[in-house]
LUMDRENTI-354375 format. One record per residue (C-alpha): residue number from 1; x, y, z. Coordinates in steps of 0.02 Angstrom, whole numbers. Layout:
<rs>
{NUM, {X, Y, Z}}
...
</rs>
This chain:
<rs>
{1, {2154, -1105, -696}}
{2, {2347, -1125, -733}}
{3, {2422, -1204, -579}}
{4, {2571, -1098, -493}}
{5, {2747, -1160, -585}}
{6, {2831, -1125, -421}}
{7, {2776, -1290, -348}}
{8, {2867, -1435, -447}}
{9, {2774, -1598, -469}}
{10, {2849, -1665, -316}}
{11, {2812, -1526, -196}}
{12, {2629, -1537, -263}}
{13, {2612, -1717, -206}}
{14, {2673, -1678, -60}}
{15, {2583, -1527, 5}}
{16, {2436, -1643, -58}}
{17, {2481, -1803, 42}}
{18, {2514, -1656, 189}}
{19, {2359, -1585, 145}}
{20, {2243, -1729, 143}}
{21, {2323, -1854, 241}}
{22, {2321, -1788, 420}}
{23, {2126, -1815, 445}}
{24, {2094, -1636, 377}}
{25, {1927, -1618, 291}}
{26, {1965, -1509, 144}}
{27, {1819, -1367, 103}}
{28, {1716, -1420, -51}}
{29, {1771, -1350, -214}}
{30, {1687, -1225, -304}}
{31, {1602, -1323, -411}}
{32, {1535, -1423, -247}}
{33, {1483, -1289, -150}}
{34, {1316, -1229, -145}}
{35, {1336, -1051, -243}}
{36, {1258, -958, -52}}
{37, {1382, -1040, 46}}
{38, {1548, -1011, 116}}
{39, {1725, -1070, 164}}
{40, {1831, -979, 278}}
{41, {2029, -1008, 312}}
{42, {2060, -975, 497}}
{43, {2243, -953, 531}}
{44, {2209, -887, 712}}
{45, {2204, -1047, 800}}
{46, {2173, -985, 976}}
{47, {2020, -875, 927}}
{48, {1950, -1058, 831}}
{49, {1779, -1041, 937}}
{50, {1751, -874, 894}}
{51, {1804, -873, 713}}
{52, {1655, -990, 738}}
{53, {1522, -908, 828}}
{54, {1570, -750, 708}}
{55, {1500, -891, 556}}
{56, {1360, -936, 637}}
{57, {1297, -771, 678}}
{58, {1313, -730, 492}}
{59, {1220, -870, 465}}
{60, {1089, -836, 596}}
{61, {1070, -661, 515}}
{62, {1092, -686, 305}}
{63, {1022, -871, 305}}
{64, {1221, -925, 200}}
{65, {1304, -1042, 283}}
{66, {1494, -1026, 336}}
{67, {1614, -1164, 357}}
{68, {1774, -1108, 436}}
{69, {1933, -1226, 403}}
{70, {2050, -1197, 578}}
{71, {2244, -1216, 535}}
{72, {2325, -1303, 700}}
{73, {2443, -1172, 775}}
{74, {2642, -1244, 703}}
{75, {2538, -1314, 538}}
{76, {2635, -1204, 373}}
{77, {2456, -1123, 312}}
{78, {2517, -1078, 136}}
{79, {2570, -1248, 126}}
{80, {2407, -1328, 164}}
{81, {2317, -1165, 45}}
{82, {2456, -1244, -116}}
{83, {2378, -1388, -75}}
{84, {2184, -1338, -78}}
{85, {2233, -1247, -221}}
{86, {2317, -1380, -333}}
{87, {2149, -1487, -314}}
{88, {2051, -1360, -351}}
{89, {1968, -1349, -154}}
{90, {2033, -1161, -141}}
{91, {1924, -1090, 16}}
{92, {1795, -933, -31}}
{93, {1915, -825, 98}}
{94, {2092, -867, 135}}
{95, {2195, -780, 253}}
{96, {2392, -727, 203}}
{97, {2522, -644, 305}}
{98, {2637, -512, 196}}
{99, {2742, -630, 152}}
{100, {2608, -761, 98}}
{101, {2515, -641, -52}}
{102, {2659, -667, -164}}
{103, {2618, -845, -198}}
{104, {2450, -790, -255}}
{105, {2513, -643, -386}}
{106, {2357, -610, -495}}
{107, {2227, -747, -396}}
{108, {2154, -632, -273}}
{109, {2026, -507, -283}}
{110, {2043, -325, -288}}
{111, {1928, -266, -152}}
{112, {1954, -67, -158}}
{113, {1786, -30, -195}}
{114, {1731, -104, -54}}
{115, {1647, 28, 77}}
{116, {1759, -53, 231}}
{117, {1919, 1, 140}}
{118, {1867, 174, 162}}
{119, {1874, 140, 338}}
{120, {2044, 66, 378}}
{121, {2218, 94, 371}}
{122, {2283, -68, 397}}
{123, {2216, -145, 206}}
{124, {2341, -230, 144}}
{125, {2376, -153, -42}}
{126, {2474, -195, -158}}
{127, {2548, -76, -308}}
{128, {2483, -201, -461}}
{129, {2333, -288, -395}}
{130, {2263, -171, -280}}
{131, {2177, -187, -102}}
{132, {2174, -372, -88}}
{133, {2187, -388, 111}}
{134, {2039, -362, 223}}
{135, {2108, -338, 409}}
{136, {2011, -412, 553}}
{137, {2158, -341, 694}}
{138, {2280, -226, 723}}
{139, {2459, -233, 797}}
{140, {2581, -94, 870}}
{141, {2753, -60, 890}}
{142, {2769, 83, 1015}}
{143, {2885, 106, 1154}}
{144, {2756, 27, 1284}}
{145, {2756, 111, 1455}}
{146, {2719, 114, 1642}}
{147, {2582, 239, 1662}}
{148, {2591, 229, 1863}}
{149, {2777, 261, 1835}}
{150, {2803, 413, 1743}}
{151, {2660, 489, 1835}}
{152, {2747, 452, 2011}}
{153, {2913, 531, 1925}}
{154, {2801, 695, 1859}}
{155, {2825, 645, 1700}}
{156, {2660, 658, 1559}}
{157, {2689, 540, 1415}}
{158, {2626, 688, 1298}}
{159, {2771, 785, 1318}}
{160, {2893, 651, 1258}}
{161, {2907, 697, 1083}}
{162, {3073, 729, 1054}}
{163, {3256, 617, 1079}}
{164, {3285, 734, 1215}}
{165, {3116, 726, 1315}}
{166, {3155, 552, 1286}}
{167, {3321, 555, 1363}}
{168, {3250, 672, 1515}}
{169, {3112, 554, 1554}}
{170, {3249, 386, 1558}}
{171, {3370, 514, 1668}}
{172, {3210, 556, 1783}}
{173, {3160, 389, 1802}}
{174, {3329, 325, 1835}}
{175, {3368, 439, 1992}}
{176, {3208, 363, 2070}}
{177, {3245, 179, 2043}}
{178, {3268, 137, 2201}}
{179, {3129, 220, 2290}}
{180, {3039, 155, 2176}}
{181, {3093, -22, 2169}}
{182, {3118, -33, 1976}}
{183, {3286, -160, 1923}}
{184, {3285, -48, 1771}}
{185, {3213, 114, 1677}}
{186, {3177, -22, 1531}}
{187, {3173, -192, 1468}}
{188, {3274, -206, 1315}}
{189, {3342, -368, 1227}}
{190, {3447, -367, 1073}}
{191, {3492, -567, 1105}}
{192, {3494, -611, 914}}
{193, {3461, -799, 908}}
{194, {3295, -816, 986}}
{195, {3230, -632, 983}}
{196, {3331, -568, 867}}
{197, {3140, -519, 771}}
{198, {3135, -406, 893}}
{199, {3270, -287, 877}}
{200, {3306, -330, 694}}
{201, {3121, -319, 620}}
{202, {3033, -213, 743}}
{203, {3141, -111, 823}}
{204, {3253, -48, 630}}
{205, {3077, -66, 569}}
{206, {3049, 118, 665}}
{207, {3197, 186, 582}}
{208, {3115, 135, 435}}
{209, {2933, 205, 473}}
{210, {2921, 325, 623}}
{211, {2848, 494, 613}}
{212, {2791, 436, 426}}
{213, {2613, 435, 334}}
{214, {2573, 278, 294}}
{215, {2597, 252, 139}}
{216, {2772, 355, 129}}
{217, {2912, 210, 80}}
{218, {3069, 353, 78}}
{219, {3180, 228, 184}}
{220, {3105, 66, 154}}
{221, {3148, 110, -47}}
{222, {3311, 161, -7}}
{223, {3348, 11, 82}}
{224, {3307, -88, -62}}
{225, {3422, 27, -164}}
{226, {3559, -104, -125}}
{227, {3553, -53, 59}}
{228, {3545, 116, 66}}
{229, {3514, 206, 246}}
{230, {3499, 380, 250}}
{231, {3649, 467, 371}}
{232, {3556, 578, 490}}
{233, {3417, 500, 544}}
{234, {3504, 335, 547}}
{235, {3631, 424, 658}}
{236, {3477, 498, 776}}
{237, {3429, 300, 785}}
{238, {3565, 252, 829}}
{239, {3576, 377, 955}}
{240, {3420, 313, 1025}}
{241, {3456, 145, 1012}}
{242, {3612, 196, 1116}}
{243, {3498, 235, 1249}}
{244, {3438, 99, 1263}}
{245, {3569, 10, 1300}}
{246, {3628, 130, 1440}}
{247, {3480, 103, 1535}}
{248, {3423, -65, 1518}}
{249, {3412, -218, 1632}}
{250, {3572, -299, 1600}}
{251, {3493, -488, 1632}}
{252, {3397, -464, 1483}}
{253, {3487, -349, 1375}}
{254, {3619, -509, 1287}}
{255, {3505, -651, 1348}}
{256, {3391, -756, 1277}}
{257, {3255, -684, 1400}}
{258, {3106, -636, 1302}}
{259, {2980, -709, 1457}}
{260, {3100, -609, 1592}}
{261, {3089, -462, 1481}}
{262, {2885, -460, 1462}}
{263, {2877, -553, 1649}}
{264, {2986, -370, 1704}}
{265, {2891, -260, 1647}}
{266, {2727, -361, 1701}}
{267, {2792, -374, 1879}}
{268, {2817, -158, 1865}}
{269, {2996, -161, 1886}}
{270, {3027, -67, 1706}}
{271, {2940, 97, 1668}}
{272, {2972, 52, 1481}}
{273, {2974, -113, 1379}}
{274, {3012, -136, 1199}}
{275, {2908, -248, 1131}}
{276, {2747, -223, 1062}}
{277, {2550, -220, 1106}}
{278, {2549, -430, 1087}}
{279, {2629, -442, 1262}}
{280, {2461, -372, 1332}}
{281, {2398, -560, 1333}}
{282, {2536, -620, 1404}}
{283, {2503, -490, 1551}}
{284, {2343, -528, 1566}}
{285, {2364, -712, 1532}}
{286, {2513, -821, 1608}}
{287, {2583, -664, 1691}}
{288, {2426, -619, 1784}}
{289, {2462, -624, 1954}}
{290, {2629, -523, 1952}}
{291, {2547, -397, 1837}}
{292, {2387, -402, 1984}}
{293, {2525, -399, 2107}}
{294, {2593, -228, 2021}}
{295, {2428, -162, 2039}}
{296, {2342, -184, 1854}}
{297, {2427, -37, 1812}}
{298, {2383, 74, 1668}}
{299, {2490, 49, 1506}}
{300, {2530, 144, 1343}}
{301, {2630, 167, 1214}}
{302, {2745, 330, 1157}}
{303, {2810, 345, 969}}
{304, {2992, 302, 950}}
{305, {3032, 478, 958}}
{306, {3232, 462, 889}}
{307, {3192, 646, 798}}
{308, {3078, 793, 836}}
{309, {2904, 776, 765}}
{310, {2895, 608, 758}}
{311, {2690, 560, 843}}
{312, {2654, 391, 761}}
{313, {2665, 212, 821}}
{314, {2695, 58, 701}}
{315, {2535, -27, 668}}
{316, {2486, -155, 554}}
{317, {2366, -324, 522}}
{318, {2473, -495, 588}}
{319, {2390, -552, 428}}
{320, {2240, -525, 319}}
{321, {2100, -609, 254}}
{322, {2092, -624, 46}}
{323, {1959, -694, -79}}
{324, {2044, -810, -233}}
{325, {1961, -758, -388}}
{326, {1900, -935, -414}}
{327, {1777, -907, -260}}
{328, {1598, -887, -219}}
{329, {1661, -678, -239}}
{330, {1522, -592, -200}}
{331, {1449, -674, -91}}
{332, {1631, -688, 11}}
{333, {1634, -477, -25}}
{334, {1478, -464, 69}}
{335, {1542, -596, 229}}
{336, {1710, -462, 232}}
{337, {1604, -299, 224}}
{338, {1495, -372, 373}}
{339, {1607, -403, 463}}
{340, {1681, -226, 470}}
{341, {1525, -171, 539}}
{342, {1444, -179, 713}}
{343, {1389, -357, 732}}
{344, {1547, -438, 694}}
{345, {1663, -312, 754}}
{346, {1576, -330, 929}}
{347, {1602, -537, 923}}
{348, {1800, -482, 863}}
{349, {1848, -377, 982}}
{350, {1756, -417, 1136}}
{351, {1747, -612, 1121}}
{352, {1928, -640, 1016}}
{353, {2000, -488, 1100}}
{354, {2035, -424, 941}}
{355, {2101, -244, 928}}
{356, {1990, -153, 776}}
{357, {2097, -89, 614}}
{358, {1927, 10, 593}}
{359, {1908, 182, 621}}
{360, {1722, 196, 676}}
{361, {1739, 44, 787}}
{362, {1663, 81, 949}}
{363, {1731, -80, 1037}}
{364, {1887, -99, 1136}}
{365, {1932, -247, 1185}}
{366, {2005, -295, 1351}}
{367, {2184, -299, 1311}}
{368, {2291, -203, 1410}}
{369, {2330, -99, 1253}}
{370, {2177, -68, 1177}}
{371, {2134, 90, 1232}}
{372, {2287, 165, 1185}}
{373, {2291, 89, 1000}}
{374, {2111, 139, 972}}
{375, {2150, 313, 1004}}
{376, {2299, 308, 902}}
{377, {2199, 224, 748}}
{378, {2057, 342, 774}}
{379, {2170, 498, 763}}
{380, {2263, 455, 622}}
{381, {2430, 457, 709}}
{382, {2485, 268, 626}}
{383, {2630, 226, 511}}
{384, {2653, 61, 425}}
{385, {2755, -110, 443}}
{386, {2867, -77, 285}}
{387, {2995, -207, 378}}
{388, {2871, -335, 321}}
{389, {2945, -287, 117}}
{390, {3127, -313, 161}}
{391, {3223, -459, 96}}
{392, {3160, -615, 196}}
{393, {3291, -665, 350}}
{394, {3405, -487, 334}}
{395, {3317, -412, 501}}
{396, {3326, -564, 622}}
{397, {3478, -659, 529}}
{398, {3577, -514, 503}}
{399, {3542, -328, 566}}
{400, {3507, -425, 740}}
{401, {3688, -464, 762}}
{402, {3739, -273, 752}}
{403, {3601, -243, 896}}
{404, {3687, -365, 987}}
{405, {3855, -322, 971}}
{406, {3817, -128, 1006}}
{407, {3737, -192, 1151}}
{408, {3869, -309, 1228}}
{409, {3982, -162, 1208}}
{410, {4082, -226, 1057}}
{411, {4035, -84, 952}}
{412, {4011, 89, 996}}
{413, {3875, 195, 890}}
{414, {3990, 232, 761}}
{415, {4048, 53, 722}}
{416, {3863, -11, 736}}
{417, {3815, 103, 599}}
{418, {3964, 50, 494}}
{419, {3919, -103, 547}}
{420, {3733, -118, 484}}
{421, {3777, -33, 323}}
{422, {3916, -173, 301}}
{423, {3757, -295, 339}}
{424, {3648, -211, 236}}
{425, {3768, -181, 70}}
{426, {3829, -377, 74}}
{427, {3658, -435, 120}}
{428, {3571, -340, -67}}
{429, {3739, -395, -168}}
{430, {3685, -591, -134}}
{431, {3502, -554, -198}}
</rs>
């Protein structure tokens, strides 16, 4: 096969000097593996153990052996794929995030007739080559709350479905802060440097995708119209987003204080956090004993509800697992569809902690947010990551700053829309 003419001669000796001279044992090429086995790519580092029980088990059940190749957390895995690639040592199933597939345009299998397609939203699919991403767990954006909270304050999570429930529930909350020793109604940071991913990807990402069907792209096309943002609902985030700033903690609103934001709401002095369901292992994890010491409370997660109707949180695969047309293809189609089904999904969710992207999944994993992503994935109420398909850097190198600034007080909402629009517009006329 052709190799890639993005890599010039001297990035291919390096990425195969990187590839091969750290002590890595490559997989066997195709034409050295035994046709009924397998490689695997395993991206997910700190699930390594049970990447590799979920091989064996195959194993133990289909008699085809499964090799999984672990990627050291910090190691560039497309990197290391260019060079298993360029010597022709391409694993059976890789694993990409978004931004990894377009090094592989036309090299990876179209899996949509695949029966665990039919059962998840979270595939990742693209408009040329098809489904080409099998999921194996599922991340949300929601505005993450205090369940203990808002039921001390008489307030039920279902009702908040509208900017101004939203706004009732913060101005509810607030009059109770101190009898209810909270430092603030929510945890918000729009520091750009360190967590500017935060409000720049995740957070605009909801203007982009909130109350939408998944595969609607209205504002993530306009965007990419040269920066287009559409007036009013731009306006009602930014309204929103306004909020936000009103009632956060100050000590983390500017900062660099992602681990006093998550550590806040942990401890149970936020009713509301913005950051999404990944914190749940920090809470569970190195924040343990302050999240114990706030009673284990109950957590969920409310749309970003910046105009009426809007009943979805963001959800999406961290990355996806993809089979190079130069595999062992069937037999790597069969591995994927098993491990959609009970087996598997028991050893992913209840040993990795993995969160299901499948709808008949009866697992839930211990996470803090499981339950509350489940139901969302099971009742359809999802929208997509269409963040992931703006230009690369323009969220956390550039939106970020107007988050910031709006936030320190340097702009007030109508200068921070002027000012992401002047972001935007330069930002598309460099491209």
């Amino acid at each position: 096969m052709q190799k890639r003419r993005f890599i010039s001669m001297i990035t291919t000796l390096a990425l195969m000097l990187f590839t091969f001279g750290c002590g890595k044992e490559a997989p066997a090429s195709v034409e050295e593996t035994d046709a009924g086995s397998l490689t695997l790519l395993n991206i997910k580092s700190e699930v390594s153990s049970q990447i590799e029980d979920l091989a064996k088990q195959y194993t133990k059940e289909t008699g085809i052996p499964v090799s999984v190749v672990n990627v050291a957390a910090g190691v560039d895995a497309q990197a290391t794929l260019k060079g298993y690639y360029l010597s022709d040592q391409m694993p059976d199933i890789i694993a990409c995030e978004a931004a990894g597939f377009g090094n592989w345009d036309g090299l990876l299998v179209d899996m949509s007739d695949q029966n665990w397609a039919t059962r998840t939203d979270a595939a990742y699919v693209d408009s040329t080559y098809g489904t080409i991403g099998f999921p194996y767990t599922t991340e949300a954006i929601g505005l993450a709350y205090n369940a203990d909270i808002l039921s001390k304050c008489g307030i039920d999570p279902a009702s908040i479905k509208s900017p101004e429930a939203l706004k009732s529930a913060f101005e509810t909350i607030d009059s109770k802060k101190s009898e209810l020793g909270l430092t603030a109604v929510i945890g918000y940071c729009a520091e750009p440097n360190d967590v500017g991913w935060s409000s720049g990807n995740h957070i605009f990402g909801t203007y982009i995708d909130s109350g939408l069907a998944r595969t609607d792209t209205t504002y993530i096309d306009m965007l990419n119209k040269g920066g287009q943002l559409d007036d009013t609902r731009f306006s009602a985030f930014a309204d929103m987003i306004e909020l936000f700033n009103q009632y956060s903690d100050p000590a983390v609103l500017t900062e660099s204080a992602y681990d006093a934001q998550v550590m806040g709401f942990a401890s149970g002095k936020y009713a509301f956090v913005t950051q999404g369901s990944w914190i749940g292992a920090t809470m569970t994890g190195d924040a343990a004993d302050a999240y114990a010491a706030a009673g284990n409370f109950e957590v969920g997660m409310l749309p970003y509800c910046f105009m009426d109707g809007q009943d979805t949180i963001l959800t999406s695969a961290p990355s996806w697992w993809a089979i190079p047309k130069e595999a062992n293809v069937d037999a790597a189609k069969a591995f994927l569809q098993w491990c959609s089904e009970d087996t598997a999904q028991k050893i992913l969710v209840e040993d990795a902690g993995f969160i299901s992207p499948f709808t008949d999944c009866k697992y839930v994993a211990s996470d803090p947010f499981a339950k509350v992503i489940s139901s969302y994935i099971s009742s359809g109420k999802t929208s997509n990551w269409h963040w992931q398909n703006m230009p690369e850097g323009l969220g956390q190198k550039g939106l970020a700053f107007a988050f910031f600034k709006f936030a320190n007080g340097e702009l007030d909402k109508a200068g921070f829309i002027n000012e992401v629009k002047s972001i935007t517009s330069e930002w598309y006329s460099k491209l």
